[in-house]
N, C-alpha and C positions, 0 to 999 in steps of 0.2 A: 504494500500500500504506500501512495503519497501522502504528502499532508499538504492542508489547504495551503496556499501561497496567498498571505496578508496583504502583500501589496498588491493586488486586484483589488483592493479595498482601500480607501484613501485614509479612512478615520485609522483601520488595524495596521495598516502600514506603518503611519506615523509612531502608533503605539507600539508595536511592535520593533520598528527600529531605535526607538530611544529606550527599551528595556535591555536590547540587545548592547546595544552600547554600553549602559550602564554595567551588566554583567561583567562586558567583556574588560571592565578597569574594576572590578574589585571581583568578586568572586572567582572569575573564570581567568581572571589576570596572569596566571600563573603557567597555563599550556600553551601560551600562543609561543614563546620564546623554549618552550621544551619541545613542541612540535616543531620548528619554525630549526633548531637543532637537529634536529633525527632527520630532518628533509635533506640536510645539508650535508646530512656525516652518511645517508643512504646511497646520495647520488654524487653527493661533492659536486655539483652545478653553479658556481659564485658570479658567472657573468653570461648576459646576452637575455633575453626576455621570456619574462612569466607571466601567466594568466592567473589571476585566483580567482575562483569560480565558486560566485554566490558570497563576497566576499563582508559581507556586512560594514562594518566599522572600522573594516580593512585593519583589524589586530591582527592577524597572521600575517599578510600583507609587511606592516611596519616592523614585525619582529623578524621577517625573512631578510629583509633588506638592511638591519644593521649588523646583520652578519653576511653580507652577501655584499656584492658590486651587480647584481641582477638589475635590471629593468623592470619593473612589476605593476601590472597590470590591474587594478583593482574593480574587477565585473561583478557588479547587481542589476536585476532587476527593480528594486524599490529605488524609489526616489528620493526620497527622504534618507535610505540607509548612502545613497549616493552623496546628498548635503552633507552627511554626517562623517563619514570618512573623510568628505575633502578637509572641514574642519580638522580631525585627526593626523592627519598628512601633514597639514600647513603645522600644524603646535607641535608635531616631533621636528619637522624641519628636514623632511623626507620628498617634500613638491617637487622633485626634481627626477627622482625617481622612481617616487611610486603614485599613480596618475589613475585616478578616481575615474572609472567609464559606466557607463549604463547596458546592459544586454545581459540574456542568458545563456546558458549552456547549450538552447536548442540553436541558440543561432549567436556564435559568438563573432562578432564583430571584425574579425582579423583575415589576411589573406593566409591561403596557403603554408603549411609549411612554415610558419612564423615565430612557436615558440618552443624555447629550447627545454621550459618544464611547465605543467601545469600543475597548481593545486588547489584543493578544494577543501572547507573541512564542515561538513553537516549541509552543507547545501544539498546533497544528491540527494536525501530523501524528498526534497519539494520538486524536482525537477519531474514532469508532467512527461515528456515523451523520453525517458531514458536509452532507448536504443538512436534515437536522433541525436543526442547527446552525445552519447561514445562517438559515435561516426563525425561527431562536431570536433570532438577533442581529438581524434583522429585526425581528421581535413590539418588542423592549426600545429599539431605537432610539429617539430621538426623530425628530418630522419636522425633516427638516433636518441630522440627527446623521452620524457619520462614523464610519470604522472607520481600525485601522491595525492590520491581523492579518497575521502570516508569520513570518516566522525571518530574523536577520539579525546583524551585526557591525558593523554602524553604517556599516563602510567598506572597503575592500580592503585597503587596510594592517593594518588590525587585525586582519583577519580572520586576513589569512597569522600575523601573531606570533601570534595564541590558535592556532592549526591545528598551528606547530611548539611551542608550548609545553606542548598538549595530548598531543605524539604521542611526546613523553619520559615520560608516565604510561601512555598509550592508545596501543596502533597503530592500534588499530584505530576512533579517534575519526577521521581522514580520509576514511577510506568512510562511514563511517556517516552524517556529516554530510555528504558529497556525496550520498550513497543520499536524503535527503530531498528534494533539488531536481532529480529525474530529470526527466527531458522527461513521462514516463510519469506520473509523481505530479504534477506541475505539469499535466497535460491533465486527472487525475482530479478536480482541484481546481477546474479551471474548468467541467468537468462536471456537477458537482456545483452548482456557484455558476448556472447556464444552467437546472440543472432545479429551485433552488429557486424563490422566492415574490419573489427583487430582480429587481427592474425596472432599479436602476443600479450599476455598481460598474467602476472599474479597477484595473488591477493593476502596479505598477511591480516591476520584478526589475533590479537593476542591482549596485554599487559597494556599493549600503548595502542588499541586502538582497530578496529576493518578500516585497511585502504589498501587502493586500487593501486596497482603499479604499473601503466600500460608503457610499452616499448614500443615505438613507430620502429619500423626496421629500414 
């Protein structure tokens, strides 16, 4: 299953990108730079252009890029989560190379062949036509480029303290984040990825996280 995508909705959009935001500087503050690490020490990619897909507040985005010389891409559909990252961008002092754009994953905005990694972190579960997708991260790859898409907490420990310190605001942020990693959604996922257009990809789910690893070859 997908989940509704808030920004078809002006009033949830807004709401929904300024909670997002708020998260991502204090409670969730702690995986964008432990992710944003692992991406780095997986593939060691430090220069030429990234896509981040579905990128909200673009905190994975600004944690990539202070450890990186990358070019970085910061793609939403919401408008509002688009406002809000440029804000984020401009106060780390990152406007120069990491560049706030509007589009989704069905139809990412770039030509051919253009980037040398993409990443994504929790966006795939909203993304609506998933095998148009792959074949989208596909088109934009480079030969040779790499993916690091899925949802994640960097680690087990972190995850349990964001899970109970979420669940003193949300009860019902436990299910819902377990609801995305069902057996059910993880087959539909590979599904999808089987009936698009990649020829290679694996997929590690453990401690730190389900993500995609696709190879253009």
């Amino acid at each position: 299953m997908n989940y509704d995508n808030p920004y078809k909705d002006d009033e949830k959009d807004l709401k929904a990108a300024k909670s997002m935001d708020k998260i991502s500087k204090t409670v969730f503050a702690p995986i964008y730079p432990l992710i944003a690490g692992q991406i780095k020490k997986k593939f060691n990619i430090t220069k030429g252009n990234c896509i981040d897909l579905g990128s909200g507040p673009a905190a994975l985005s600004i944690s990539l890029a202070r450890i990186s010389d990358l070019k970085i891409y910061a793609l939403d559909a919401s408008k509002h989560s688009f406002k809000i990252a440029q804000n984020n961008i401009n106060d780390q002092g990152f406007d120069i190379r990491v560049i706030p754009m509007m589009g989704s994953a069905e139809k990412i905005p770039f030509k051919d062949n253009f980037a040398d990694l993409i990443i994504s972190r929790g966006s795939i579960f909203f993304w609506e036509d998933l095998i148009k997708a792959f074949n989208e991260i596909l088109r934009v790859l480079k030969p040779g480029g790499k993916t690091y898409i899925g949802g994640g907490f960097g680690n087990d420990e972190l995850k349990k303290a964001i899970f109970k310190e979420m669940a003193k605001e949300n009860k019902s942020f436990s299910k819902k984040g377990k609801g995305k990693l069902t057996p059910e959604n993880i087959q539909r996922i590979k599904n999808a990825l089987d009936k698009s257009n990649i020829q290679k990809y694996d997929i590690t789910h453990g401690d730190e996280g389900f993500w995609i690893h696709i190879t253009k070859e």
